[in-house]
TORLUM-727643 format. One record per residue (C-alpha): residue number from 0; x, y, z. Coordinates in steps of 0.25 Angstrom, whole numbers. Example, Ala and Ser with C-alpha at 12.3 -4.5 7.8 and 13.67 -1.06 7.14 Angstrom:
2
NODE   n    c1    c2    c3
NODE   0    49   -18    31
NODE   1    55    -4    29
***
This chain:
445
NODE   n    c1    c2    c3
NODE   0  -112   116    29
NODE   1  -114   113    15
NODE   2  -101   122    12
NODE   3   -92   113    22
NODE   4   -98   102    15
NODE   5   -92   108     2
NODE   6   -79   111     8
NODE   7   -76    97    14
NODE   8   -80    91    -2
NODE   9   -69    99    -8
NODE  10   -59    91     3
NODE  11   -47    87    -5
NODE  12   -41    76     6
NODE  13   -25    79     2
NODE  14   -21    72    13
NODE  15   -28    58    11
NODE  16   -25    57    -3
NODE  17   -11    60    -3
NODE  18   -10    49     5
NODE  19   -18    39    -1
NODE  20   -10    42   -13
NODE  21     4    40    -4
NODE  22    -1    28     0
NODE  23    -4    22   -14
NODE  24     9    26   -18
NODE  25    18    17    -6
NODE  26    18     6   -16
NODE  27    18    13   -31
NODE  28    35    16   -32
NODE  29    38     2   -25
NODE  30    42    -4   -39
NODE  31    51     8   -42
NODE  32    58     6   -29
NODE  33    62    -8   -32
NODE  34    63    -8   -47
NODE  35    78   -12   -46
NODE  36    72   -25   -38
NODE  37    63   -26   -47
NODE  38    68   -26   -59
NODE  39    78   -36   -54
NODE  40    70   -46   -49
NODE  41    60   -43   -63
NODE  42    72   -43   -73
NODE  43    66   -30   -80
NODE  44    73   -20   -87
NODE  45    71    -6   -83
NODE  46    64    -2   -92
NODE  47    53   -13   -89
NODE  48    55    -8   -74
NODE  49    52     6   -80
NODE  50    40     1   -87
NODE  51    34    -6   -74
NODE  52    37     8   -65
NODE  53    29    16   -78
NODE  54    17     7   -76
NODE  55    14    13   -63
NODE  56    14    28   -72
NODE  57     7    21   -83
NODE  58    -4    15   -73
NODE  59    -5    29   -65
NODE  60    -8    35   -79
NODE  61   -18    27   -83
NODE  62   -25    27   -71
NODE  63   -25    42   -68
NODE  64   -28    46   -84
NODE  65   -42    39   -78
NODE  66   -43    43   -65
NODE  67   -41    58   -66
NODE  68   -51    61   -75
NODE  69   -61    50   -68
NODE  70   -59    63   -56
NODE  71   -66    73   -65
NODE  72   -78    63   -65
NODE  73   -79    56   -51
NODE  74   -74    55   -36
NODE  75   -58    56   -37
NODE  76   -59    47   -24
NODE  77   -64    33   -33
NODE  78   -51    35   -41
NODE  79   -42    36   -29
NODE  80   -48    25   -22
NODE  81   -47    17   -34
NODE  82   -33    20   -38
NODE  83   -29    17   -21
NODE  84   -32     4   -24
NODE  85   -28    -1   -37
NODE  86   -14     4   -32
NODE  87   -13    -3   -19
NODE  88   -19   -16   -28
NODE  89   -10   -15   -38
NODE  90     3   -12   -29
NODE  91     0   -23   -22
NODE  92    -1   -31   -33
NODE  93    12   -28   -40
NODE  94    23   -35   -29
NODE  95    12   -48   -29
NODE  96    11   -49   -43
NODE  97    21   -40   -52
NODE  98    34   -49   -58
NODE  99    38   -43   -70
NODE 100    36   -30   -77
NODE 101    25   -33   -85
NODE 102    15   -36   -70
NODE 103    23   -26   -62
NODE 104    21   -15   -75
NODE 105     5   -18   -75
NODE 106     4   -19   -57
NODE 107    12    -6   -57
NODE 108     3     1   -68
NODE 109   -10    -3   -61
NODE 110    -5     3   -47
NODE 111     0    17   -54
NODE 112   -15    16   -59
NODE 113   -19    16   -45
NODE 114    -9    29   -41
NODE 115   -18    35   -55
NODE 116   -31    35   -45
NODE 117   -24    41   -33
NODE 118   -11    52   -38
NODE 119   -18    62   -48
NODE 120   -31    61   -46
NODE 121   -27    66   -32
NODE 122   -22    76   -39
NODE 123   -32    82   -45
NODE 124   -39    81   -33
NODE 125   -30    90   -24
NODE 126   -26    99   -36
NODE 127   -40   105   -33
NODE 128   -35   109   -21
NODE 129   -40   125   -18
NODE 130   -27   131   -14
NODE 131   -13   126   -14
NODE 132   -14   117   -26
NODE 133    -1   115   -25
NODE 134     2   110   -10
NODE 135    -9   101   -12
NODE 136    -5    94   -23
NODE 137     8    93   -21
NODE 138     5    87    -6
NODE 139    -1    75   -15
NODE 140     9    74   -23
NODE 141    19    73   -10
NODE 142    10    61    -6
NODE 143    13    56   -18
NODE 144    28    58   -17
NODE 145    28    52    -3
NODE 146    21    40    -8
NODE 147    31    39   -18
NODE 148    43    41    -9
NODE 149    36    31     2
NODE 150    34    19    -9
NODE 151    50    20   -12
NODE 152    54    22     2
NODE 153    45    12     8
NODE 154    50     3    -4
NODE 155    65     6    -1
NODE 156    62     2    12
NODE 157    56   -11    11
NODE 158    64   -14     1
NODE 159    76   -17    10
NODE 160    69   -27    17
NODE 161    58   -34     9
NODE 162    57   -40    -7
NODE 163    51   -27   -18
NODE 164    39   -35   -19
NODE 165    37   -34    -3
NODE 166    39   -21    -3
NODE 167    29   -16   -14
NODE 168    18   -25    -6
NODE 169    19   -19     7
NODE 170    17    -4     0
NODE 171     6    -8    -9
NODE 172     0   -13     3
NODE 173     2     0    11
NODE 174    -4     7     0
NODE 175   -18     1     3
NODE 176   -23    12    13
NODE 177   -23    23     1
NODE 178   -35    14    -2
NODE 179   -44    16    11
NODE 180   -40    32    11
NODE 181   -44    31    -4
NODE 182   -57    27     1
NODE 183   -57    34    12
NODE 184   -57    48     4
NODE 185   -73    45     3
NODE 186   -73    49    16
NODE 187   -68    63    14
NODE 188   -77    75     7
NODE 189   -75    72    -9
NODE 190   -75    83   -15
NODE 191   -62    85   -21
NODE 192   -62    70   -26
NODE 193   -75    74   -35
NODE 194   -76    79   -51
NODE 195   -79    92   -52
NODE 196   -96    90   -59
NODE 197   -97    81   -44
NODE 198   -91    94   -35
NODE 199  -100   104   -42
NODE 200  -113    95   -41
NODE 201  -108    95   -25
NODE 202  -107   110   -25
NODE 203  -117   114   -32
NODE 204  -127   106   -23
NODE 205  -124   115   -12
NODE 206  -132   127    -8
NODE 207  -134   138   -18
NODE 208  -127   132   -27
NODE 209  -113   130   -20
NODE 210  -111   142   -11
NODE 211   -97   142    -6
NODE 212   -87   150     0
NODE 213   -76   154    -7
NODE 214   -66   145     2
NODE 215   -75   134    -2
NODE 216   -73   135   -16
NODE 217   -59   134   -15
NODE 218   -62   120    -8
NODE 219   -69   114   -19
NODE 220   -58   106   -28
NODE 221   -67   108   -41
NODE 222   -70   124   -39
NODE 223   -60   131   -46
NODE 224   -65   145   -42
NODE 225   -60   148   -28
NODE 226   -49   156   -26
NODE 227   -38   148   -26
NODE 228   -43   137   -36
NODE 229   -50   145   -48
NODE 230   -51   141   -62
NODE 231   -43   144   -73
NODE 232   -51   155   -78
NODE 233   -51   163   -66
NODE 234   -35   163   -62
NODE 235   -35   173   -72
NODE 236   -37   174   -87
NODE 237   -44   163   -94
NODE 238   -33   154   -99
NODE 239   -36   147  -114
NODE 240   -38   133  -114
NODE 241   -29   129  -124
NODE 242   -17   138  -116
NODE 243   -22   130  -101
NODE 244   -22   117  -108
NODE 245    -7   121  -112
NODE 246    -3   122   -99
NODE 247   -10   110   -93
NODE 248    -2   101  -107
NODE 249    10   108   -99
NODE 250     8   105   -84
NODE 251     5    90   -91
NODE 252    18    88   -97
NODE 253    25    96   -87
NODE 254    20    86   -78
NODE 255    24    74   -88
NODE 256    38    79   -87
NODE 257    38    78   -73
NODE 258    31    65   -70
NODE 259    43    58   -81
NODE 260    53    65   -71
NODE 261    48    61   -58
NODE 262    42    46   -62
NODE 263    55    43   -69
NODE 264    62    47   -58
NODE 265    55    42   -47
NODE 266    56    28   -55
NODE 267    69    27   -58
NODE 268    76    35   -45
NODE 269    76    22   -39
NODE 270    83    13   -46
NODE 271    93    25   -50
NODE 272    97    25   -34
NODE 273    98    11   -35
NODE 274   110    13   -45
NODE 275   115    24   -36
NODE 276   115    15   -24
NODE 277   117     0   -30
NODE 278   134     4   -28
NODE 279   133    11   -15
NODE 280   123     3    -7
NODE 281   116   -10    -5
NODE 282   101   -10    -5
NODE 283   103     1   -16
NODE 284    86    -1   -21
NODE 285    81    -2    -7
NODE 286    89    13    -6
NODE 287    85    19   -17
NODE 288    70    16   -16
NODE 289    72    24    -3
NODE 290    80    34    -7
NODE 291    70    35   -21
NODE 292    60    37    -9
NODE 293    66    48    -1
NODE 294    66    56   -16
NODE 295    53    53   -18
NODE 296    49    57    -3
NODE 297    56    72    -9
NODE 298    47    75   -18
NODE 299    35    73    -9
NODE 300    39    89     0
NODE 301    45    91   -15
NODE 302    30    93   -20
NODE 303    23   101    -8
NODE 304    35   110   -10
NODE 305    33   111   -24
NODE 306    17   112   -23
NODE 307    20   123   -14
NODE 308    28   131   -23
NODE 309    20   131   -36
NODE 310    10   136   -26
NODE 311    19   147   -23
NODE 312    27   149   -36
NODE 313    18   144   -47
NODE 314    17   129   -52
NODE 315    26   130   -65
NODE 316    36   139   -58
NODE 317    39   127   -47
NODE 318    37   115   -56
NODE 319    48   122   -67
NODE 320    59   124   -56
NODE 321    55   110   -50
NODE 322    56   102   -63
NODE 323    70   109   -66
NODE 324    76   104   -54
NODE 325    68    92   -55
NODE 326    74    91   -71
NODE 327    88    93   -68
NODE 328    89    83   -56
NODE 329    84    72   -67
NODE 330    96    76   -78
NODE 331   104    75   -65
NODE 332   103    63   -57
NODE 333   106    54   -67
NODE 334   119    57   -68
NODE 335   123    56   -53
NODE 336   124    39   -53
NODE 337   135    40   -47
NODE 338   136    52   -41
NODE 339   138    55   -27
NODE 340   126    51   -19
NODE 341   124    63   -13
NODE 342   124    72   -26
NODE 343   115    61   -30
NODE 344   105    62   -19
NODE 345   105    78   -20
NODE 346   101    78   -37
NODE 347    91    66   -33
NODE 348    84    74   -18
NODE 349    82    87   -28
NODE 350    76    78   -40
NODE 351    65    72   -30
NODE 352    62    85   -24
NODE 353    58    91   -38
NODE 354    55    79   -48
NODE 355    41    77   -41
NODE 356    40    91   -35
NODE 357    31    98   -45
NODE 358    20    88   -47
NODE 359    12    94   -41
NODE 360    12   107   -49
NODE 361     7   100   -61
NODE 362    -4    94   -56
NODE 363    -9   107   -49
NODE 364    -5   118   -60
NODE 365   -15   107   -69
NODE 366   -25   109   -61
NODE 367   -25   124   -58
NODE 368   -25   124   -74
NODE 369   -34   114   -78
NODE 370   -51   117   -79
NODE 371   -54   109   -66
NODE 372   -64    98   -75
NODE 373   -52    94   -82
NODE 374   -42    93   -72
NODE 375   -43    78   -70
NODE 376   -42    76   -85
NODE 377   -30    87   -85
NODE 378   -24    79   -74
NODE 379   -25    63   -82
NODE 380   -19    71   -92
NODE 381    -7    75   -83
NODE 382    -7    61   -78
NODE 383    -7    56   -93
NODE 384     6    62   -97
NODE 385    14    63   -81
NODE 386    13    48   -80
NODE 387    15    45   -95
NODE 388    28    51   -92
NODE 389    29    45   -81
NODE 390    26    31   -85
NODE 391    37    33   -96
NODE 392    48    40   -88
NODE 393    51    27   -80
NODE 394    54    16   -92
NODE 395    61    28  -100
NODE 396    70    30   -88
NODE 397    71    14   -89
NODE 398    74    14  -103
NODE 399    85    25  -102
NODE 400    93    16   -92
NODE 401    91     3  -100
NODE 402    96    11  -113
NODE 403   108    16  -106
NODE 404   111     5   -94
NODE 405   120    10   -84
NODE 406   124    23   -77
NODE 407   122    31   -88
NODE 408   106    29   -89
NODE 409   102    37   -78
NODE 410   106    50   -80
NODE 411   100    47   -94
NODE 412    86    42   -89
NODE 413    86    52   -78
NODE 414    89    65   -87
NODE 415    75    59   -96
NODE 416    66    62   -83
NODE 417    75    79   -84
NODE 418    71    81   -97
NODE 419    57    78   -98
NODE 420    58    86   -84
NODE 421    62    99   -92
NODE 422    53    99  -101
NODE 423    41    96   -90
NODE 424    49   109   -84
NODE 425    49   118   -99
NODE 426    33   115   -99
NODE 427    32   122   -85
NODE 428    37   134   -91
NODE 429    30   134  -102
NODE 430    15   132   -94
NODE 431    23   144   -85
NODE 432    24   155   -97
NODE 433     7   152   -98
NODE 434    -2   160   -93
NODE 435   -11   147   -90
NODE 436     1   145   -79
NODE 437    -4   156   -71
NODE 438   -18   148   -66
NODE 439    -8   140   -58
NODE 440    -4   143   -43
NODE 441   -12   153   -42
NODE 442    -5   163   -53
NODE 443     9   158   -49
NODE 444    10   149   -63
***
């Protein structure tokens, strides 16, 4: 008895969290979708619009820098809960109250503060995952891809027959049910959601001093010793400090590189197709959010698949062919304004595909890597510099069209986000030529 008891601690519930983090995220890319409206009926430049779309980053950094490493210390499930409902607070706040950029930039920092409680530390939670690390992040991170692909499909939608600010109302009220699951999660066994000091108290309270089966072991999100989730030190020889603290500095700012990429894109791929569109169809913002959407929605099978594979073939193996592709569909796109349409749409279906595909590689290569009492600290540190570029990637892009107005800005701010993609790719094959690179996947690098 006491051995099932242990077992249904060490529960990570996947399912419910993925959703209670899609559901936060139905309102989160409304303003994005409508920027155009926006900054119409506002009278902001773009580089102000880029400004207001960075605040949601900046928030989500600030908030997560806090949260992650509150994780190593007490029950992930108060930070969730927390972060649920400041983002349907703040969301509903912003169409009611927001009227320039100067409210909209604060109300859009404070609900990315809110997605801070509920994305990474959700993270960390299923990175502890005793097998299949990989499939099981990236299955959160396709939530996330959804929900992201719901909010400009939903917005696109709505859009076409209601004002903006109606339309971000009703999806921040939609988003209030992630709250009652947030709390419902205290119904569930808790185990994963504890620190490591709290699970070894629980563990070591059972009989003879935890005596468990080797399965059982593999079950417990903080035990590092089963066979599929062991410590560094026992996947082989024992790796220097200074040579595993090189190669978490890499997947950081491998993972920096990506998130300027995907961030810059995702905010700035709809008001492209709007310039696409505005010449050859009427309600060209209402089409663009939707068709934003549908790329978004790509990346969602785009991650599983890619979890899968860096299970299979290795974590910087996938991610380098990824971020390639990924790379040079960014120096691409740009220049296809006025293109044909269908060329257009083939460049832009392969970029969705790849630009969010390896995210999930990052977070668990860190966490195969990283000494299990730090990896919430390890983690605010990868949040610290994803969404730093993040943050910064949408007003740069902003800035690049406002220095060279016109056609020629987009393949100009679109070729920023594939370079700093390369060199997120050149770090990939530098952790890949360490022997620390082996701890992950199982051998596979």
């Amino acid at each position: 008895m006491r051995k099932i008891r242990m077992t249904q601690r060490a529960h990570i519930p996947v399912a419910t969290m993925s959703l209670i983090q899609l559901l936060v995220l139905l309102p989160a890319y409304c303003l994005p979708a409508v920027l155009p409206l926006v900054e119409r009926e506002w009278g902001i430049s773009h580089s102000n619009a880029g400004l207001m779309v960075a605040a949601f980053q900046a928030g989500y950094i600030a908030a997560a820098l806090v949260a992650l490493p509150l994780t190593d210390r007490l029950d992930a499930r108060y930070v969730m809960a927390g972060g649920a409902v400041l983002s349907a607070i703040t969301h509903t706040l912003f169409p009611l109250l927001a009227g320039d950029a100067l409210s909209g930039t604060f109300l859009r920092a404070l609900a990315g503060a809110g997605l801070g409680g509920i994305y990474m530390p959700g993270v960390k939670i299923i990175s502890l995952a005793p097998q299949s690390r990989g499939r099981a992040v990236g299955f959160y991170v396709s939530s996330y891809l959804l929900g992201t692909s719901l909010s400009f499909a939903f917005t696109g939608a709505l859009t076409a027959f209601m004002p903006w600010k109606e339309t971000y109302l009703a999806l921040a009220g939609a988003s209030f049910p992630a709250v009652i699951l947030s709390l419902w999660l205290w119904r569930r066994p808790g185990g994963a959601f504890l620190p490591r000091d709290r699970w070894q108290e629980i563990r070591a309270a059972g009989p003879a001093g935890n005596q468990q089966t080797g399965s059982e072991q593999g079950n417990d999100p903080a035990d590092r010793s089963g066979a599929k989730t062991v410590p560094v030190e026992a996947r082989g020889p024992v790796i220097p400090a200074a040579q595993r603290n090189l190669a978490m500095a890499l997947i950081i700012l491998a993972y920096a590189a990506h998130m300027w990429e995907m961030y810059g894109l995702r905010s700035w791929l709809t008001p492209f197709l709007t310039a696409v569109f505005q010449e050859r169809y009427a309600p060209a913002t209402s089409l663009a959010a939707t068709c934003t959407a549908l790329a978004v929605m790509l990346g969602s099978p785009a991650t599983l698949a890619a979890g899968w594979l860096s299970d299979r073939y290795g974590r910087t193996a996938t991610s380098i062919v990824i971020m390639l592709i990924s790379a040079t569909c960014s120096l691409t796109i740009g220049w296809l304004l006025g293109a044909p349409l269908w060329l257009l749409l083939l460049v832009g279906v392969v970029h969705s595909l790849t630009v969010t595909a390896e995210s999930p590689m990052f977070s668990t290569g860190l966490a195969e890597i990283a000494p299990r009492e730090k990896l919430g600290r390890m983690m605010a540190w990868q949040t610290f510099a994803g969404y730093a570029l993040a943050t910064a990637a949408p007003p740069f892009f902003g800035l690049v069209l406002d220095l060279h107005p016109g056609p020629a800005g987009w393949p100009l701010a679109f070729s920023s986000l594939g370079l700093v993609a390369l060199l997120g790719m050149g770090l990939m094959i530098y952790l890949r030529r360490l022997p620390v690179s082996r701890v992950m996947a199982g051998g596979l690098r």
